[in-house]
PyMOL Python script that loads the backbone (N, CA, C, O; Angstrom):
from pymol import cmd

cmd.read_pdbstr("""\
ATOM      1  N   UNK A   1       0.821  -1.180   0.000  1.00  0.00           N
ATOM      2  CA  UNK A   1       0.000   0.000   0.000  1.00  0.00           C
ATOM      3  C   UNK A   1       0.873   1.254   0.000  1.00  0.00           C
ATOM      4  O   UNK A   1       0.474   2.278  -0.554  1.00  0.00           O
ATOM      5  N   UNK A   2       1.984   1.194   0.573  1.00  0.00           N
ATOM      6  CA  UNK A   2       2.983   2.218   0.972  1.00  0.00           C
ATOM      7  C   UNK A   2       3.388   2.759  -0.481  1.00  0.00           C
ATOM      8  O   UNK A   2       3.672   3.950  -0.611  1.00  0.00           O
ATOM      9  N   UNK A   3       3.407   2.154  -1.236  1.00  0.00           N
ATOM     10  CA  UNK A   3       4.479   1.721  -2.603  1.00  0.00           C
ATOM     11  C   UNK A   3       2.972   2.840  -3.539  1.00  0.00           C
ATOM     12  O   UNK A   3       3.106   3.896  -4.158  1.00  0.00           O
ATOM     13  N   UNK A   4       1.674   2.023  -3.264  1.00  0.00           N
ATOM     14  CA  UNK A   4       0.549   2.767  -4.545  1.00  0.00           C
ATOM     15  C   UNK A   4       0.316   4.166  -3.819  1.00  0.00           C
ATOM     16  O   UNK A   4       0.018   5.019  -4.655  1.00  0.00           O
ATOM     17  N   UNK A   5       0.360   4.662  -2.522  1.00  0.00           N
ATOM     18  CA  UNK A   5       0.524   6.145  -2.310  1.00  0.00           C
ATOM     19  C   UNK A   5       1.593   6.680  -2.840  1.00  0.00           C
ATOM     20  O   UNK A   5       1.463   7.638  -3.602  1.00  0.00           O
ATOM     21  N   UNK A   6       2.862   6.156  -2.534  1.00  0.00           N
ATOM     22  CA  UNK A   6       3.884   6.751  -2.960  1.00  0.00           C
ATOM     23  C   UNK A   6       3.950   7.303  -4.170  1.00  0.00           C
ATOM     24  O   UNK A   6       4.375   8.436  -4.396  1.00  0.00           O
ATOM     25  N   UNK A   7       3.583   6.611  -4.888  1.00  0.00           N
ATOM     26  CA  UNK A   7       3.623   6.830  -6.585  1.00  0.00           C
ATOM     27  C   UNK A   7       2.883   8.019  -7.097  1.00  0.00           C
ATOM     28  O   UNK A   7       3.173   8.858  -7.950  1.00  0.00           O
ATOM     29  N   UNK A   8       1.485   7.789  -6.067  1.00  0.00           N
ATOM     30  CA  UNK A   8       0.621   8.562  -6.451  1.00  0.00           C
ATOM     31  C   UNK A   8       1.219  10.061  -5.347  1.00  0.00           C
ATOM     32  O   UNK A   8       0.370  10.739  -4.769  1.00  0.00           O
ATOM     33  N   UNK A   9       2.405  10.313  -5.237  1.00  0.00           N
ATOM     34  CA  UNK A   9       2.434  11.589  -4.364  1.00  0.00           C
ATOM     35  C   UNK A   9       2.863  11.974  -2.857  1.00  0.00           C
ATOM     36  O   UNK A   9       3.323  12.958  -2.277  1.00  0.00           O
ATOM     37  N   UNK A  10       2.545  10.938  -2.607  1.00  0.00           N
ATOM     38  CA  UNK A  10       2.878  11.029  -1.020  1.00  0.00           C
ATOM     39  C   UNK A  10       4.053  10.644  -0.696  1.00  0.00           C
ATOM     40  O   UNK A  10       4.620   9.598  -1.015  1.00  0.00           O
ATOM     41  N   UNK A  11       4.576  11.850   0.208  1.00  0.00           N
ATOM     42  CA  UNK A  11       5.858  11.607   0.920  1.00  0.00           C
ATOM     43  C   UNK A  11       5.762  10.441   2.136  1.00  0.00           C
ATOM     44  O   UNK A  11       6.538   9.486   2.159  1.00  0.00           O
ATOM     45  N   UNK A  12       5.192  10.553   2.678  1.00  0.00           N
ATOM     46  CA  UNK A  12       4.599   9.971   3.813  1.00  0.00           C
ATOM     47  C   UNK A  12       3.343   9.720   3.821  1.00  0.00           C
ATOM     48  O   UNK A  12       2.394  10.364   3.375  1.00  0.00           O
ATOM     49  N   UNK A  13       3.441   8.056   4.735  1.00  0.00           N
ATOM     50  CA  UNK A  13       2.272   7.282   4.817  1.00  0.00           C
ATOM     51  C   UNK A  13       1.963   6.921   6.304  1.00  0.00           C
ATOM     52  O   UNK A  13       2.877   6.441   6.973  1.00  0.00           O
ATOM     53  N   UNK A  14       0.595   7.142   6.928  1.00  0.00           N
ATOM     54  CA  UNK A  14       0.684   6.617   8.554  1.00  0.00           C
ATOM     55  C   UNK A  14       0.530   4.972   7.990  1.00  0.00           C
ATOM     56  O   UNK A  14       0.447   4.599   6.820  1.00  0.00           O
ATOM     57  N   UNK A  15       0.527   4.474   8.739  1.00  0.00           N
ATOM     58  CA  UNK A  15       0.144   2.837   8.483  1.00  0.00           C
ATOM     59  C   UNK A  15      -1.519   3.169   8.591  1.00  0.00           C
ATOM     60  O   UNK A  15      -2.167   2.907   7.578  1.00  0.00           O
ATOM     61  N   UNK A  16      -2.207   3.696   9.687  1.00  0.00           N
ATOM     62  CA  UNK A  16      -3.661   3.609   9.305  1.00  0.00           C
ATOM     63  C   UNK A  16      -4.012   4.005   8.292  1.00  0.00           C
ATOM     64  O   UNK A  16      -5.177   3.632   8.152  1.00  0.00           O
ATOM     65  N   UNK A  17      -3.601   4.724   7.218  1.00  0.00           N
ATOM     66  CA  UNK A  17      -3.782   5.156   6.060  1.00  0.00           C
ATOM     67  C   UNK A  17      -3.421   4.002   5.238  1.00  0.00           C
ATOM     68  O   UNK A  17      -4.096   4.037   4.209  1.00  0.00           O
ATOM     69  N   UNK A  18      -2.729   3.113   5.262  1.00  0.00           N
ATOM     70  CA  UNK A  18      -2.203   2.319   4.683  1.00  0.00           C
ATOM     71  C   UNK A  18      -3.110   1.088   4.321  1.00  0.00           C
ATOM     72  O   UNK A  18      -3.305   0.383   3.331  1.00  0.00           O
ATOM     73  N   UNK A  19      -3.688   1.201   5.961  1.00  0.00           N
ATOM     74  CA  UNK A  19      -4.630  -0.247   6.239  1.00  0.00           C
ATOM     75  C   UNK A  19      -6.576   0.270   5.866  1.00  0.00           C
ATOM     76  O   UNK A  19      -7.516  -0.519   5.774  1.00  0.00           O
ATOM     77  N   UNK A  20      -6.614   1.414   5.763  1.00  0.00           N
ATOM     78  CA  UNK A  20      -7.997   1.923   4.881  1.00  0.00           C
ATOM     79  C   UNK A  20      -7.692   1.508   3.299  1.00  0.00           C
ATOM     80  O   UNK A  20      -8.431   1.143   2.384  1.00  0.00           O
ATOM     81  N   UNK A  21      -6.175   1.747   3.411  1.00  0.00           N
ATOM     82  CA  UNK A  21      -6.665   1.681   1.556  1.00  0.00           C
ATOM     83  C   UNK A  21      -6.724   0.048   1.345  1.00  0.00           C
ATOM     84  O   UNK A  21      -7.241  -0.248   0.267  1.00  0.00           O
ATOM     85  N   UNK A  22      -6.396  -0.831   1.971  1.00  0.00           N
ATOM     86  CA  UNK A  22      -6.046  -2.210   1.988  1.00  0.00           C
ATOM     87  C   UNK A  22      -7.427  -3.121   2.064  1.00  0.00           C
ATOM     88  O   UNK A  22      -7.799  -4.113   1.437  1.00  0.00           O
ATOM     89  N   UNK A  23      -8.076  -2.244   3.231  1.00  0.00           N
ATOM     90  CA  UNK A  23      -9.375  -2.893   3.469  1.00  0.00           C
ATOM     91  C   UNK A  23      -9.959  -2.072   1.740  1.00  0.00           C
ATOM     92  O   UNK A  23     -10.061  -2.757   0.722  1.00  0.00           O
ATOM     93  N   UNK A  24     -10.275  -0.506   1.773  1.00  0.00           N
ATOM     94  CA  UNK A  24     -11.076  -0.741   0.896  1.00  0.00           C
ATOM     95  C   UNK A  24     -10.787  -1.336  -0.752  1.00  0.00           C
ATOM     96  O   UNK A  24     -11.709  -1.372  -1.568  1.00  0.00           O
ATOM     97  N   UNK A  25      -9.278  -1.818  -1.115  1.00  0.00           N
ATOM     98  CA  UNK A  25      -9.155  -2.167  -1.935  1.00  0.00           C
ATOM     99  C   UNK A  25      -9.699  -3.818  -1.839  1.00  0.00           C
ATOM    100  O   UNK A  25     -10.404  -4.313  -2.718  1.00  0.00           O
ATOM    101  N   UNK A  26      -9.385  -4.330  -1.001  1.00  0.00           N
ATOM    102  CA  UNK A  26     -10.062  -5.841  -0.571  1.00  0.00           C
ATOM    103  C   UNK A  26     -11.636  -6.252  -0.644  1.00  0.00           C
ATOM    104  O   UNK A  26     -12.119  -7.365  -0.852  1.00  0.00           O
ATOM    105  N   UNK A  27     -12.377  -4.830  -0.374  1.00  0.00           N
ATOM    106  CA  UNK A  27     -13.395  -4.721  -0.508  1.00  0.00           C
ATOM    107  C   UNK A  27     -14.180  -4.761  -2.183  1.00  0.00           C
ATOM    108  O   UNK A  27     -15.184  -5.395  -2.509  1.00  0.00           O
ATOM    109  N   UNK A  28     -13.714  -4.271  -2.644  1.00  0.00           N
ATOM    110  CA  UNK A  28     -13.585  -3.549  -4.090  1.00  0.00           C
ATOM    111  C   UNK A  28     -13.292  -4.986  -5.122  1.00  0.00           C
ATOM    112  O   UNK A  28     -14.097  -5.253  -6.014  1.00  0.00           O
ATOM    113  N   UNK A  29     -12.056  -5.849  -4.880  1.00  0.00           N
ATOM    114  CA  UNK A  29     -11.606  -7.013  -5.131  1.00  0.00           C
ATOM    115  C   UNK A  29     -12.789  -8.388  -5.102  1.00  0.00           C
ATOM    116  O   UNK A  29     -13.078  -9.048  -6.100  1.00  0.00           O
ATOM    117  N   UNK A  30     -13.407  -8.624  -3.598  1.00  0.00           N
ATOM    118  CA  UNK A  30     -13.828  -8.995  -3.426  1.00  0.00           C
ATOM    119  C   UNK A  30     -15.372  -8.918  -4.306  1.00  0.00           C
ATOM    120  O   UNK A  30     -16.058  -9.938  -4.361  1.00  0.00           O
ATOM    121  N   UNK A  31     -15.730  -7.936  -4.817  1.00  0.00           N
ATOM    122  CA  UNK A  31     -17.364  -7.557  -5.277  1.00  0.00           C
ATOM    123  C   UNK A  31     -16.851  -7.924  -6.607  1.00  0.00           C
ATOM    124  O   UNK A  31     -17.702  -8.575  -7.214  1.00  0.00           O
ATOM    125  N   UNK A  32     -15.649  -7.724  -7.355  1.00  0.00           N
ATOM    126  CA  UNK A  32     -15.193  -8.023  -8.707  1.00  0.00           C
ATOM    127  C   UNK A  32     -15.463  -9.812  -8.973  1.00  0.00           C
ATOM    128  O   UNK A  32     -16.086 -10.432  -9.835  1.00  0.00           O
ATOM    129  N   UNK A  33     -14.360 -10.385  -7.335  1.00  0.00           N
ATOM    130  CA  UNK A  33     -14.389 -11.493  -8.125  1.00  0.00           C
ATOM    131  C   UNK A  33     -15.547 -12.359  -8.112  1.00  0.00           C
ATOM    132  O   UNK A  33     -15.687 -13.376  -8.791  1.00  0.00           O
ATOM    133  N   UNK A  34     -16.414 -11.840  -7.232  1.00  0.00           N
ATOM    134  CA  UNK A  34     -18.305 -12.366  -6.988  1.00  0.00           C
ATOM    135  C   UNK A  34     -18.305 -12.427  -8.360  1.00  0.00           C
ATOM    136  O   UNK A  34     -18.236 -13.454  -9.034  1.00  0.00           O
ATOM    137  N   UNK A  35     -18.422 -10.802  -8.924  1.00  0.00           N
ATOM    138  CA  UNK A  35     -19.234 -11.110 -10.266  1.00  0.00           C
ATOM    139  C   UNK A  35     -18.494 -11.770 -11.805  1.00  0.00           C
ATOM    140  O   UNK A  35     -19.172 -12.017 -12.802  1.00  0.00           O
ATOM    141  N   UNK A  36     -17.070 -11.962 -11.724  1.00  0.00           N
ATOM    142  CA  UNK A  36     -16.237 -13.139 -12.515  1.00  0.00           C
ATOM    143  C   UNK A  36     -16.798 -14.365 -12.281  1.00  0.00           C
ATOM    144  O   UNK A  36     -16.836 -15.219 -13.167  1.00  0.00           O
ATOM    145  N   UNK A  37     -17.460 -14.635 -10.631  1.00  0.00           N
ATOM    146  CA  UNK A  37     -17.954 -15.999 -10.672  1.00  0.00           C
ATOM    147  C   UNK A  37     -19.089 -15.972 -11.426  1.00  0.00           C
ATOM    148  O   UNK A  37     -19.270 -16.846 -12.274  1.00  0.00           O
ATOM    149  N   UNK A  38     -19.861 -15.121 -11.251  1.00  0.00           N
ATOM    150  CA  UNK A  38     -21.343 -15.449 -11.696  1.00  0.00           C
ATOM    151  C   UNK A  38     -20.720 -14.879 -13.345  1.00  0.00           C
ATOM    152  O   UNK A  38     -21.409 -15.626 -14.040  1.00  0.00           O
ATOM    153  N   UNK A  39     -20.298 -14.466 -13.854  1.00  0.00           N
ATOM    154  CA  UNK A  39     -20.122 -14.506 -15.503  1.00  0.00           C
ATOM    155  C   UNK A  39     -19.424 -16.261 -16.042  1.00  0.00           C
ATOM    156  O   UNK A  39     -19.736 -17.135 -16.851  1.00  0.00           O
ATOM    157  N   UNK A  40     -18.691 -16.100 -15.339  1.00  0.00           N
ATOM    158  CA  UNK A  40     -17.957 -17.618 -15.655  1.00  0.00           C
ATOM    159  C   UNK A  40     -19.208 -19.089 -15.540  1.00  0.00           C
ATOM    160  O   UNK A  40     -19.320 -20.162 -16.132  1.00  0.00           O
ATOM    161  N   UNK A  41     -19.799 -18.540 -14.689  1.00  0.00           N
ATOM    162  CA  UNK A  41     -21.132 -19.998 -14.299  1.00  0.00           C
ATOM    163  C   UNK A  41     -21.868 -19.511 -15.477  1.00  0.00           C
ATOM    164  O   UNK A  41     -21.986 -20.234 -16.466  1.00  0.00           O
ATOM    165  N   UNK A  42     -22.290 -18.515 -15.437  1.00  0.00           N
ATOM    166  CA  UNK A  42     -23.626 -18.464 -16.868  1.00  0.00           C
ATOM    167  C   UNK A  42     -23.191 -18.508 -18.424  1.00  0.00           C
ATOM    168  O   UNK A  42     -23.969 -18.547 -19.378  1.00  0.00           O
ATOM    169  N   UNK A  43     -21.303 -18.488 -18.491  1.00  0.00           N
ATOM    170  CA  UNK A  43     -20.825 -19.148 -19.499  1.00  0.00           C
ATOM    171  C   UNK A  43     -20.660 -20.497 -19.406  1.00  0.00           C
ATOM    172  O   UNK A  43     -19.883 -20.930 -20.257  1.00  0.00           O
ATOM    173  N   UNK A  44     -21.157 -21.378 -18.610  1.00  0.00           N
ATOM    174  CA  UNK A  44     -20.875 -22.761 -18.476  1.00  0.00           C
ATOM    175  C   UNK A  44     -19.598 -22.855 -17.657  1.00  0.00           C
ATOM    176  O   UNK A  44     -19.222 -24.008 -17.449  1.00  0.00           O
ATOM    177  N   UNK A  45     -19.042 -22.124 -17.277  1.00  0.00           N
ATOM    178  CA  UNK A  45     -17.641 -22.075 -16.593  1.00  0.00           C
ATOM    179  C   UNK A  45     -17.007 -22.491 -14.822  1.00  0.00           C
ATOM    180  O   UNK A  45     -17.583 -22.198 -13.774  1.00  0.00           O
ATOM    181  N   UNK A  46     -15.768 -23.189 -14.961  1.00  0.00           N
ATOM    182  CA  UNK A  46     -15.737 -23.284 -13.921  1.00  0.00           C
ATOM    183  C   UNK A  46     -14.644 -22.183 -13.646  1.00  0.00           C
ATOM    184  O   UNK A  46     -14.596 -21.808 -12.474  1.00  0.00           O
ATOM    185  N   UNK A  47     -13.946 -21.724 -14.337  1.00  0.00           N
ATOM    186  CA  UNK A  47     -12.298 -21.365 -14.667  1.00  0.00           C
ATOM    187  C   UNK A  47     -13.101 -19.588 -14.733  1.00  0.00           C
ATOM    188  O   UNK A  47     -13.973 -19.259 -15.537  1.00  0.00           O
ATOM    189  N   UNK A  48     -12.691 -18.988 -14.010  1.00  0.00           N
ATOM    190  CA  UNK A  48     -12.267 -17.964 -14.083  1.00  0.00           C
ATOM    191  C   UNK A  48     -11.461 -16.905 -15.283  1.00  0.00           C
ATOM    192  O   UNK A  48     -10.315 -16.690 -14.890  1.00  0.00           O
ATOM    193  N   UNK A  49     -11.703 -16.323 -16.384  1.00  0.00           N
ATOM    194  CA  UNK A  49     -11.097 -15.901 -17.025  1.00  0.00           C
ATOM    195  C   UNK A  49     -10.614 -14.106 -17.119  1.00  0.00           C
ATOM    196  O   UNK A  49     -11.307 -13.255 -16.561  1.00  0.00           O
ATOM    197  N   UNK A  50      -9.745 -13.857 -17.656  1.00  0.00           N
ATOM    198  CA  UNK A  50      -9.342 -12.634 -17.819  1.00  0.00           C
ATOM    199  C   UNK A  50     -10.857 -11.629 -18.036  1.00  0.00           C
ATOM    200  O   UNK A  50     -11.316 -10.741 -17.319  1.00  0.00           O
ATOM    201  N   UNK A  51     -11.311 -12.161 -19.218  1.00  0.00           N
ATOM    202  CA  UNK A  51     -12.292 -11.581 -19.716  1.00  0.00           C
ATOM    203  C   UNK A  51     -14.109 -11.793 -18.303  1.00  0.00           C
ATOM    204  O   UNK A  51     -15.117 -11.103 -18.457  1.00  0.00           O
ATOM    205  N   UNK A  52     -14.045 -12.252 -17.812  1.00  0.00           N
ATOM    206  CA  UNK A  52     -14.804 -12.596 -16.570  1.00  0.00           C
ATOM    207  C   UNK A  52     -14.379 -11.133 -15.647  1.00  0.00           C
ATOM    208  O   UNK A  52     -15.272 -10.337 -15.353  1.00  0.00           O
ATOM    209  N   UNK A  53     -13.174 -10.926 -15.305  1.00  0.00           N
ATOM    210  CA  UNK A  53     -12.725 -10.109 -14.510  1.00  0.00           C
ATOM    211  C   UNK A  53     -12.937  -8.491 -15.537  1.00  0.00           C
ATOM    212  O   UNK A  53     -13.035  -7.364 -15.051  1.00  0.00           O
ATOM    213  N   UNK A  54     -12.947  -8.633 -16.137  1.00  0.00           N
ATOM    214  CA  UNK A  54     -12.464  -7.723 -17.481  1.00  0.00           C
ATOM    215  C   UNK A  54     -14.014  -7.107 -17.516  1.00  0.00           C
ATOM    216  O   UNK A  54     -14.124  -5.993 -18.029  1.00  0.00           O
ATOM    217  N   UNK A  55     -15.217  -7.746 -17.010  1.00  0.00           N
ATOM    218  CA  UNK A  55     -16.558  -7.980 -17.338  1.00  0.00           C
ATOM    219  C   UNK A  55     -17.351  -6.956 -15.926  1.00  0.00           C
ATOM    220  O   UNK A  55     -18.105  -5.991 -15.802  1.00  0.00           O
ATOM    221  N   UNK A  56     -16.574  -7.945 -15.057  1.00  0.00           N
ATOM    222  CA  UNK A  56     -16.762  -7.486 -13.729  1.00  0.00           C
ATOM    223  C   UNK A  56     -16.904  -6.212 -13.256  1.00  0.00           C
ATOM    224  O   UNK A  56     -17.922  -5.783 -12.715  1.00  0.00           O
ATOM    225  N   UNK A  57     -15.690  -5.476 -13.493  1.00  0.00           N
ATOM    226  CA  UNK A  57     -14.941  -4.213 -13.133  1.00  0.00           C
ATOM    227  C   UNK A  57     -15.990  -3.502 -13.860  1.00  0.00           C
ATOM    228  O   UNK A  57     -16.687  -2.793 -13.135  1.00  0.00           O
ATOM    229  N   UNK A  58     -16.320  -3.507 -15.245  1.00  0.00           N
ATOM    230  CA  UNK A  58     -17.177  -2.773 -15.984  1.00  0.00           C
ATOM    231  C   UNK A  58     -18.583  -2.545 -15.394  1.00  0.00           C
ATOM    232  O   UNK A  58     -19.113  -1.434 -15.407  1.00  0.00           O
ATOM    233  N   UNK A  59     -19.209  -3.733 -14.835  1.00  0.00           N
ATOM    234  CA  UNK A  59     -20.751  -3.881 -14.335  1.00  0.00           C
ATOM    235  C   UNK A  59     -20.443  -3.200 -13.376  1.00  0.00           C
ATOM    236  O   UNK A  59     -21.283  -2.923 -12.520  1.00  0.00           O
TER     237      UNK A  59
END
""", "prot")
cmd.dss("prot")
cmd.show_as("cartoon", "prot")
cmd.util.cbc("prot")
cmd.orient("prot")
């Protein structure tokens, strides 16, 4: 997390800042790969694909 502030600007990072962006990126992750599952099942799928994730992010 330290590393994607940095980039984006920041000299300095508290760690609680660190651990908001962690949770809400986990959060964010988590709702993506729900809906890769449910694209991959209603393609007949068990496998996870690029394009599943690719699908996700968009909806």
């Amino acid at each position: 997390m330290d590393k994607i502030l940095k980039k984006s600007g920041a000299e300095r990072v508290s760690d609680s800042a660190k651990e908001e962006l962690k949770v809400y990126l986990e959060e964010i992750a988590e709702t993506v790969s729900i809906n890769a599952v449910k694209l991959a099942g209603h393609a007949g799928r068990k496998t996870i694909k690029a394009s599943d994730v690719t699908l996700a992010i968009k909806s």
